[in-house]
C-alpha positions in Angstrom: 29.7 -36.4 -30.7 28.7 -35.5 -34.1 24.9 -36.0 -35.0 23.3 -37.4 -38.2 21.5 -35.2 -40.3 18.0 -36.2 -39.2 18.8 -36.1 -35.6 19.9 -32.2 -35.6 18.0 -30.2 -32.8 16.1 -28.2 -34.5 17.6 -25.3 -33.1 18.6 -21.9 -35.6 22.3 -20.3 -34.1 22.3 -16.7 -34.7 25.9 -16.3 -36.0 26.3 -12.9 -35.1 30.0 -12.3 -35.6 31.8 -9.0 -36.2 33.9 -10.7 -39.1 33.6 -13.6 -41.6 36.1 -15.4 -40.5 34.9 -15.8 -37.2 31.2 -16.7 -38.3 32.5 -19.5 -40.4 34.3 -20.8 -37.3 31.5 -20.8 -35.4 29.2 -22.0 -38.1 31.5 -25.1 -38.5 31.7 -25.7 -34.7 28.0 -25.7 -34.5 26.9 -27.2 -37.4 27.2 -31.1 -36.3 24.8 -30.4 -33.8 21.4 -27.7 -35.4 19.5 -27.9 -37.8 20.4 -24.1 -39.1 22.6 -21.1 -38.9 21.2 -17.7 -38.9 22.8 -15.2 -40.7 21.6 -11.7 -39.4 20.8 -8.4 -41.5 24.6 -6.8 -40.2 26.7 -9.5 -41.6 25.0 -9.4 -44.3 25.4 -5.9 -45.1 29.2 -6.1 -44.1 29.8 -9.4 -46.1 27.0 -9.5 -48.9 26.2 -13.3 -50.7 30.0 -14.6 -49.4 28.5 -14.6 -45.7 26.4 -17.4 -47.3 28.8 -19.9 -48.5 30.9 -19.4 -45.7 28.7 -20.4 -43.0 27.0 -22.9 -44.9 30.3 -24.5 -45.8 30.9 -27.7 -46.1 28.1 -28.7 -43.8 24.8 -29.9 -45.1 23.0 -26.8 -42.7 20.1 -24.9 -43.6 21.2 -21.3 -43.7 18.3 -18.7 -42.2 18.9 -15.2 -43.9 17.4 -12.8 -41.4 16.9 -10.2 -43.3 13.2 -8.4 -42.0 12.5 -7.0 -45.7 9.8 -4.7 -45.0 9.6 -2.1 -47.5 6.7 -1.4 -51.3 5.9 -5.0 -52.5 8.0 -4.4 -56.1 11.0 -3.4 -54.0 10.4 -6.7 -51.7 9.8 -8.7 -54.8 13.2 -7.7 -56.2 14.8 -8.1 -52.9 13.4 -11.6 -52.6 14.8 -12.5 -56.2 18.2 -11.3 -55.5 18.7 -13.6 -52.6 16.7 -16.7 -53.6 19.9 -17.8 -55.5 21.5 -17.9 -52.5 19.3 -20.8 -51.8 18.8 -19.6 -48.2 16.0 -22.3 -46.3 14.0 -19.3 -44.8 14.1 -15.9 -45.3 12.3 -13.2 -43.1 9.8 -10.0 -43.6 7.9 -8.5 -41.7 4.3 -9.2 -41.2 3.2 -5.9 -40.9 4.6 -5.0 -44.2 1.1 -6.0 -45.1 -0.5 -8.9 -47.5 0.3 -7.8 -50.1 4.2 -7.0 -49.3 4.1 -10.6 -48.2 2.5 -12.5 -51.0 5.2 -10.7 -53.2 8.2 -12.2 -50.9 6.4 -15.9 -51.6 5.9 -15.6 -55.6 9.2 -14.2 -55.6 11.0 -17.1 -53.9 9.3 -20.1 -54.0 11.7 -22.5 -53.3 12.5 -20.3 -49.8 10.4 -20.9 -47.2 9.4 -17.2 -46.3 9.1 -16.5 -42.4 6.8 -13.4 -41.5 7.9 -11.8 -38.5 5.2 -10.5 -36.0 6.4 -8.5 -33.1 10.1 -8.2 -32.2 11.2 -9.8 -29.4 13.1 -6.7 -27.6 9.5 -4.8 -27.9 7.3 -4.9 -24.8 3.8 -3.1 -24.3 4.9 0.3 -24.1 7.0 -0.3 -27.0 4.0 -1.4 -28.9 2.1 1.7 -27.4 4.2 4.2 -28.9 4.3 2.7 -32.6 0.2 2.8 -32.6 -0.2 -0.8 -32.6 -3.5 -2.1 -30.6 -3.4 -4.4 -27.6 -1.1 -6.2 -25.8 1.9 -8.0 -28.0 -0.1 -11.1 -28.1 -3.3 -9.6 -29.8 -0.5 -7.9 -32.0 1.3 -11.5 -33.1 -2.4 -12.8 -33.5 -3.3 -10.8 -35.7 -0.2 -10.3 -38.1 0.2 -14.1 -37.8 -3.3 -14.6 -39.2 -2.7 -12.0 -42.1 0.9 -13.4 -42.6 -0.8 -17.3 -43.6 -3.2 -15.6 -45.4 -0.9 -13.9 -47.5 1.4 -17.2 -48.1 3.7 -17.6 -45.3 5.0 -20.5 -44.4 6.4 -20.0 -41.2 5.9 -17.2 -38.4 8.6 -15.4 -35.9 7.1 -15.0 -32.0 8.2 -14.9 -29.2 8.2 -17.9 -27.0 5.4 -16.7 -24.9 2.9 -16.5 -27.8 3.7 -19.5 -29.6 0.9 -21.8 -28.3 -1.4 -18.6 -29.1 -0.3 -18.7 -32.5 -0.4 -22.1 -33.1 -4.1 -22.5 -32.3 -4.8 -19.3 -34.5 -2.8 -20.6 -37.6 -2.8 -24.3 -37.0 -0.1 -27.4 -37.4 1.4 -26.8 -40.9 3.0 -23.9 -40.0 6.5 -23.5 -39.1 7.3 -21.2 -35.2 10.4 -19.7 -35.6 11.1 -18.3 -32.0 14.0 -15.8 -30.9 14.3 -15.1 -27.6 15.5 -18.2 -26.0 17.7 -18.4 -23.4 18.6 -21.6 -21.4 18.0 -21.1 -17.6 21.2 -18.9 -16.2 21.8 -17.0 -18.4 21.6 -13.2 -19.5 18.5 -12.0 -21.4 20.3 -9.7 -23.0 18.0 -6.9 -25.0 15.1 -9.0 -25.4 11.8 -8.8 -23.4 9.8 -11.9 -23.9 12.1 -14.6 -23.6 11.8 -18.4 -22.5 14.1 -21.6 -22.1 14.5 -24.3 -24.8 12.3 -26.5 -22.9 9.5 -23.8 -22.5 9.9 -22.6 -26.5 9.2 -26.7 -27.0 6.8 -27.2 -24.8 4.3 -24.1 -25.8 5.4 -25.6 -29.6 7.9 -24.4 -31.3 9.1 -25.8 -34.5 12.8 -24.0 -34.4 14.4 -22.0 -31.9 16.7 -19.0 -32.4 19.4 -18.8 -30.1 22.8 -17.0 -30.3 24.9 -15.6 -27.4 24.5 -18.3 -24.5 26.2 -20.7 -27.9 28.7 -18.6 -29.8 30.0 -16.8 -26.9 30.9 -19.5 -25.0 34.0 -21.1 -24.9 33.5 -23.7 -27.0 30.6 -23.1 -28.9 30.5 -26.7 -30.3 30.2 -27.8 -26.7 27.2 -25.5 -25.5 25.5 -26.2 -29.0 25.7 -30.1 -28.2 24.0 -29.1 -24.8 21.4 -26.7 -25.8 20.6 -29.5 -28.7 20.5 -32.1 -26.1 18.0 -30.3 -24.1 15.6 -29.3 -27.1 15.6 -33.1 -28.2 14.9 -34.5 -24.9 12.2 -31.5 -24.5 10.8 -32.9 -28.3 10.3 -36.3 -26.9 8.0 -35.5 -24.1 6.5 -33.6 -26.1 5.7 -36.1 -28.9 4.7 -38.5 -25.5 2.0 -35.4 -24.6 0.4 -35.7 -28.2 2.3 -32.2 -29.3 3.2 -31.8 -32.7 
């Protein structure tokens, strides 16, 4: 069944294809059902602006460019520019880039909602241990969360299992982006802090990444209709519970 515009799960599919023919049939076959397609720093490379148009197609879905710029804040800034034309809904950096780096991405886009990533989903403890940052990955996500608001962002990427952390540090105007999602039975894959739609919603999640368990299936318009299906009827007790 194909859903209205307003009644898209608010779910971001990761269209991580080797080709762009293959991400624009997937794009289409998903597109009736989420809010958003993600296109990912790879295809981008490969593909450049056309990866845009051809996922975005004739479908009125917000496209994600996952980019991670993380880099001076003049080069940022430029980046930012280059890609706002693109009209992309959200566009990532990363937090710990610094205020400053981030601030730059926001004047520089303005009509792009800009998404500060906090700690990547594949990094654990240890991982965090060996590139000197402090604490456990929730103090981590607090913290760059806090600077990333400061500093203009809109929205924040966590993992499911800091959301409701980072929601009561940054409050309810902000959007949660969170990667990592996997419906119950199926492969993690290279990510360490993962969850299920219904346990992204629940802790409060505004959009949920998810990739494999929809474009590798086979029929990736059929497992997005399910995955949506679950993420609405996980909104609505949600709402009932007073979330936001």
């Amino acid at each position: 069944m194909t859903e209205t515009s307003a009644s898209r799960a608010p779910i971001a599919v990761a269209i991580d294809a080797d080709d762009i023919e293959t991400a624009a049939t997937w794009a289409s076959a998903v597109a009736p059902h989420v809010s958003t397609v993600k296109v990912g720093l790879e295809l981008y490379l490969r593909y450049g602006p056309d990866v845009v148009g051809a996922v975005r197609g004739a479908h009125p879905v917000g496209v994600f460019l996952d980019l991670k710029l993380h880099d001076i804040p003049a080069t940022v800034a430029g980046a930012a520019r280059s890609v706002a034309g693109l009209r992309p809904s959200i566009l990532t950096v990363h937090a710990a880039g610094g205020a400053d780096m981030v601030r730059a991405a926001v004047d520089s886009a303005p009509d792009t909602k800009i998404a500060a990533v906090t700690v990547l989903t594949s990094m654990d403890d240890k991982d965090l241990d060996q590139v000197g940052l402090a604490g456990p990955p929730s103090d981590a996500v607090r913290r760059l969360a806090a600077l990333a608001v400061g500093a203009g962002a809109r929205a924040l990427v966590c993992s499911p299992r800091e959301a409701a952390l980072v929601r009561s540090e940054v409050g309810p105007d902000i959007t949660l982006i969170t990667p990592g999602v996997r419906p119950a039975g199926t492969d993690r894959g290279d990510q360490s802090r993962v969850a299920t739609p219904e346990e992204a919603i629940a802790a409060g999640a505004d959009l949920l990444v998810v990739g494999r368990p929809i474009t590798r299936a086979a029929d990736p318009g059929a497992a997005a209709a399910a995955v949506a299906a679950a993420v609405r009827r996980a909104s609505k007790g949600r709402g009932r519970q007073g979330g936001k």
